[in-house]
C-alpha positions as CSV (number, residue, x, y, z in Angstrom):
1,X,257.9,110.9,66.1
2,X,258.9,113.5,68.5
3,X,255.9,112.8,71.6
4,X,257.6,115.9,73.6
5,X,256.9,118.4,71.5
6,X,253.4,116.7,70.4
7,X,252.2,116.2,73.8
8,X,253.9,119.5,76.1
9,X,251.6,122.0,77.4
10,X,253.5,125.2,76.0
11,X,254.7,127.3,79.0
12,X,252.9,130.4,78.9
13,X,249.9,128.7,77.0
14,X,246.5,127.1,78.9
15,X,246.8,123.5,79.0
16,X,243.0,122.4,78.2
17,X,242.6,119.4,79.2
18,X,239.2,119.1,78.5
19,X,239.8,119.6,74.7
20,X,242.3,116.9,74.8
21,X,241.2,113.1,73.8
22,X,242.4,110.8,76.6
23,X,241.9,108.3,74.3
24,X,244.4,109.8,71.6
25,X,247.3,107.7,70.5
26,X,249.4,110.0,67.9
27,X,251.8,108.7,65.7
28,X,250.5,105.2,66.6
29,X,247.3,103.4,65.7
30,X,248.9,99.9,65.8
31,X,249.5,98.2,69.5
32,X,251.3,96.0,68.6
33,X,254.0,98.7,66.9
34,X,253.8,100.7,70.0
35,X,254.8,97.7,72.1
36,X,257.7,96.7,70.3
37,X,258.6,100.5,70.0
38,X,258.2,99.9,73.9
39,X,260.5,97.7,74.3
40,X,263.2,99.6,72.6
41,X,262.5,102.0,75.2
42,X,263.4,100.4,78.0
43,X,266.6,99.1,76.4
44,X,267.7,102.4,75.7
45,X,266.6,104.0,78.9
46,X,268.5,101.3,80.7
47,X,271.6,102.3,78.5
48,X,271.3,106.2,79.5
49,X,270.5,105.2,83.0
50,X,274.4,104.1,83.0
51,X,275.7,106.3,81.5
52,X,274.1,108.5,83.8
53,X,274.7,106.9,86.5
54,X,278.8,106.7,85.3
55,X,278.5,110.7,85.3
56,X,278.0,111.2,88.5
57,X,276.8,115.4,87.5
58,X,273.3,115.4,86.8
59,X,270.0,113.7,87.8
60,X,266.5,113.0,86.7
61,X,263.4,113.6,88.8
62,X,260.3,112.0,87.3
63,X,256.8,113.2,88.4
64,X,253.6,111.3,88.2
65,X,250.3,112.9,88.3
66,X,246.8,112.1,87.6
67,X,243.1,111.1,89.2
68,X,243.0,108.1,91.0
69,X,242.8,104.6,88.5
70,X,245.1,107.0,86.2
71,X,247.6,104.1,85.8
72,X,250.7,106.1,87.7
73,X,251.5,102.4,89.4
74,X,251.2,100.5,85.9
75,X,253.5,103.2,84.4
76,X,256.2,102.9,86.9
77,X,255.9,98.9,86.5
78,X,255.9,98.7,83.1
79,X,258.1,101.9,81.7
80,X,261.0,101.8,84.2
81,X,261.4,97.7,84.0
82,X,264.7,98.1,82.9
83,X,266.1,100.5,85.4
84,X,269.1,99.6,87.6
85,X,267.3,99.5,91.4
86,X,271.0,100.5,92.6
87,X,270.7,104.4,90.9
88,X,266.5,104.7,90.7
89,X,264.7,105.4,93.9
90,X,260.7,106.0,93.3
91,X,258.9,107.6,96.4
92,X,254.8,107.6,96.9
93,X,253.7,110.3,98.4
94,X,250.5,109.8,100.3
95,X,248.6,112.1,103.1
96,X,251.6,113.8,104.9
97,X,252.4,112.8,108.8
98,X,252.2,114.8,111.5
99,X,256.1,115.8,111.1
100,X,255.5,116.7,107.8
101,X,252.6,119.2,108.0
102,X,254.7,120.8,110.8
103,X,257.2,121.8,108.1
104,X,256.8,123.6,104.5
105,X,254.7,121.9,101.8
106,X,258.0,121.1,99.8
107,X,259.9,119.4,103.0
108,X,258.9,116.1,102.7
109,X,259.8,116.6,98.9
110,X,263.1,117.8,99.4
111,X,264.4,114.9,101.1
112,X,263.4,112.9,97.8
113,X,265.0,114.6,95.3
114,X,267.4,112.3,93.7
115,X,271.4,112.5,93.9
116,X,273.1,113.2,90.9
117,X,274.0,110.0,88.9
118,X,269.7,108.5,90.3
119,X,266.5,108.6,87.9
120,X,264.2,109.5,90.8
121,X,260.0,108.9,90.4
122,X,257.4,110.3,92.5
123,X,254.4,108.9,92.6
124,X,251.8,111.5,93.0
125,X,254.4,114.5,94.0
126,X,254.6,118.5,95.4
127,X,251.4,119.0,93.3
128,X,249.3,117.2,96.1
129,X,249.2,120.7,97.7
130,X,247.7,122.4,94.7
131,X,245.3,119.5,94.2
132,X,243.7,117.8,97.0
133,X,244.5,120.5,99.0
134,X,242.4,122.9,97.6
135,X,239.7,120.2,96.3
136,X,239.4,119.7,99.9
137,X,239.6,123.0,101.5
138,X,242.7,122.2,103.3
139,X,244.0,125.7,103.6
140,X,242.8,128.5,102.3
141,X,243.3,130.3,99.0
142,X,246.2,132.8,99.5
143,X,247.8,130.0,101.0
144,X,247.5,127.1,98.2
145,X,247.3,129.8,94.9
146,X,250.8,131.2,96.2
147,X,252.3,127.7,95.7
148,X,252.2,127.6,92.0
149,X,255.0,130.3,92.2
150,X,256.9,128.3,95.0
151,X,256.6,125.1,93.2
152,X,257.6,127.0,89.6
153,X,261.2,128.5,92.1
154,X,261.7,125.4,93.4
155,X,261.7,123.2,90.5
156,X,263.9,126.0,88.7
157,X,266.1,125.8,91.5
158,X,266.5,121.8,91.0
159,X,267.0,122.6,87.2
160,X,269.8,125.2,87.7
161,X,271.4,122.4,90.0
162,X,271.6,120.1,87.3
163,X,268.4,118.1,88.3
164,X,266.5,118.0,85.3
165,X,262.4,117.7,86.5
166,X,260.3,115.6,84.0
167,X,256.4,116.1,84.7
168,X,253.7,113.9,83.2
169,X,250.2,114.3,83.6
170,X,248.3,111.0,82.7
171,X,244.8,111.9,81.6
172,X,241.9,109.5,81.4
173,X,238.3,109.7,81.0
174,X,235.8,109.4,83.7
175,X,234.1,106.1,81.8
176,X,237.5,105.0,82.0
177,X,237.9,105.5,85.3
178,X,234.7,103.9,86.5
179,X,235.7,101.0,84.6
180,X,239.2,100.6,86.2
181,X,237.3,100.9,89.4
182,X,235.1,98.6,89.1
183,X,237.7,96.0,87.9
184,X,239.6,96.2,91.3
185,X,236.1,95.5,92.9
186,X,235.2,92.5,90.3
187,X,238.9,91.2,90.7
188,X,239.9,89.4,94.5
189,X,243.3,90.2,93.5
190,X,243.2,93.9,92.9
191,X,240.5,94.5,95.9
192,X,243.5,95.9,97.6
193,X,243.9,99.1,95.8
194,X,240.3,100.1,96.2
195,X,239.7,102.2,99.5
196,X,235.6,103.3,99.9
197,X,236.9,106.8,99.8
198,X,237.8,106.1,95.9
199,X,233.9,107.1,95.1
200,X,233.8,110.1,97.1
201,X,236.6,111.4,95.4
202,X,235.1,110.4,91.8
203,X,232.3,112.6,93.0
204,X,234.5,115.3,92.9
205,X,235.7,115.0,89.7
206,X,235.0,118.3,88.1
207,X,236.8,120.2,91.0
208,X,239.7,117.9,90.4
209,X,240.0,119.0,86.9
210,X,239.2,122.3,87.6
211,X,242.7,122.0,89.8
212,X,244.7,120.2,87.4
213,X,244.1,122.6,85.0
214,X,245.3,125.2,86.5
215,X,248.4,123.4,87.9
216,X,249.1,122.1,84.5
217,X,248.8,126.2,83.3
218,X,250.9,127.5,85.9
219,X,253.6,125.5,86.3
220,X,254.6,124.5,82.9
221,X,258.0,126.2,82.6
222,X,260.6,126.2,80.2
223,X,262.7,124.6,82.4
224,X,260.3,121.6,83.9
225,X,257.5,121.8,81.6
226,X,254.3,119.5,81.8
227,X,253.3,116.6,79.5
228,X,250.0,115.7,78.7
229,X,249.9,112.1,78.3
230,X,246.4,110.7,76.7
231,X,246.2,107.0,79.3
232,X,242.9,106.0,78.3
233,X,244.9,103.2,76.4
234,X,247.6,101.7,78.6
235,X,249.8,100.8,75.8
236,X,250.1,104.4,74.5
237,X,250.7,106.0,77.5
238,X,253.3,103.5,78.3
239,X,254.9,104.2,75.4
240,X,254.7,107.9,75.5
241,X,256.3,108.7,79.1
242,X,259.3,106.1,77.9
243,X,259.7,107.8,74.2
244,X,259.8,111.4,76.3
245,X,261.9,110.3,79.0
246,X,264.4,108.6,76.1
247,X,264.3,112.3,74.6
248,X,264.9,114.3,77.7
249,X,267.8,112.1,78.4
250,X,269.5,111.7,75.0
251,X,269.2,115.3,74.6
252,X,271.2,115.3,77.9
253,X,273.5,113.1,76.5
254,X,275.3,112.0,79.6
255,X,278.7,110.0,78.9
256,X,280.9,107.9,80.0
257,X,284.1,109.9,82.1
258,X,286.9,109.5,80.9
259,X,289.7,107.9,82.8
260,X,292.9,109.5,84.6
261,X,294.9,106.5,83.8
262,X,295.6,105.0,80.1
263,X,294.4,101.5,80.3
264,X,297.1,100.3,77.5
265,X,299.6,100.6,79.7
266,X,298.4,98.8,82.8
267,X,298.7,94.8,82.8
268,X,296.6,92.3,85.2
269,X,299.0,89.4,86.1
């Protein structure tokens, strides 16, 4: 089953996220047929990863997005497993420094993008500044609203320079959310990734929302368009960013270069 087409949000087209089933798994009902489809995955992604890699012309930029607990740290461990650490770089963007708010919005972004032959991942990414940003009243509204149309140039500037931008937006429930939460309260071992401030951001979930949706409107393009991916159920939305990243990148094809030397005729002594 083709999950690209099944779970883009058609540029042009609203992305309604709140008519969408974060609990939806399509094409799959049984886990244990997703995980081994899983697992094929990350075979085959390592395999393009080489090959891309062996290019040296293009390059892959993976972006992460969703409300805190949406599993962006779980996907990253669990989907790109198989990636070579020598060609895949994945930067986590948090609150900017005090050098980076001196500069542009997409700065700090720019010096991630990865080299051509590198699978790059951000976790949480240039969207921050549509999201919290504005959630928070961290600049005003001409400022943030113009950035949907500086984000939609700069990402077709990264396409036109053969960095190809893959955007997933993982979408869970708020149930499942307070659940995840709680579990890195219950759990000793997990008490590290819960921060006081996670509640009074749940508090603003509806604003939150409210902001991804029009992110999610706005800057799906034809040329990095957004995926929807339903993460109430961690096997499917494992599954579905590694079935749409192995798309994206056999459609890409990369392949091996060729060599300027025939190997017949050379002889190891």
């Amino acid at each position: 089953m083709k999950l690209t087409k099944e779970l883009t949000v058609k540029p042009g087209t609203a992305a309604k996220i709140k008519h969408r089933d974060p609990s939806d798994t399509p094409g799959f009902r049984d886990k244990t047929e997703a995980e081994a489809t899983l697992e094929k995955n990350i075979k085959r992604l390592a395999d393009l990863q080489f090959r891309l890699y062996a290019e040296q012309k293009r390059a892959v930029l993976v972006v992460l997005q969703g409300i805190d607990a949406a599993g962006k740290d779980g996907t990253i461990r669990h989907v790109m497993s198989g990636l070579n650490p020598q060609s895949c770089k994945v930067t986590a963007f948090k609150a900017p420094s005090a050098e980076e708010r001196a500069h542009h919005f997409l700065w700090r972004i720019q010096k991630a993008v990865p080299a051509k032959g590198e699978i790059g991942i951000f976790n949480r990414s240039h969207y921050e500044d549509v999201l919290v940003v504005r959630v928070h009243d961290l600049a005003p509204k001409p400022v943030w609203s113009a950035r949907f149309e500086q984000i939609n140039a700069f990402e077709k500037l990264l396409d036109d320079n053969d960095v190809t931008v893959v955007k997933f937006f993982l979408l869970i429930s708020k149930d499942e959310q307070k659940q995840r939460l709680e579990a890195r309260l219950q759990d000793p071992d997990k008490n590290w990734k819960f921060t006081p401030s996670d509640l009074a951001e749940r508090k603003l979930w509806g604003d939150y929302m409210e902001a991804f949706e029009d992110a999610l409107t706005k800057c799906s393009t034809p040329w990095a368009p957004w995926h929807v991916i339903p993460a109430n159920k961690k096997w499917f939305r494992n599954l579905a960013v590694s079935q749409i990243l192995v798309e994206t990148l056999e459609k890409m094809d990369p392949r091996f270069p060729k060599p300027v030397f025939d190997p017949a005729k050379l002889v190891i002594e």
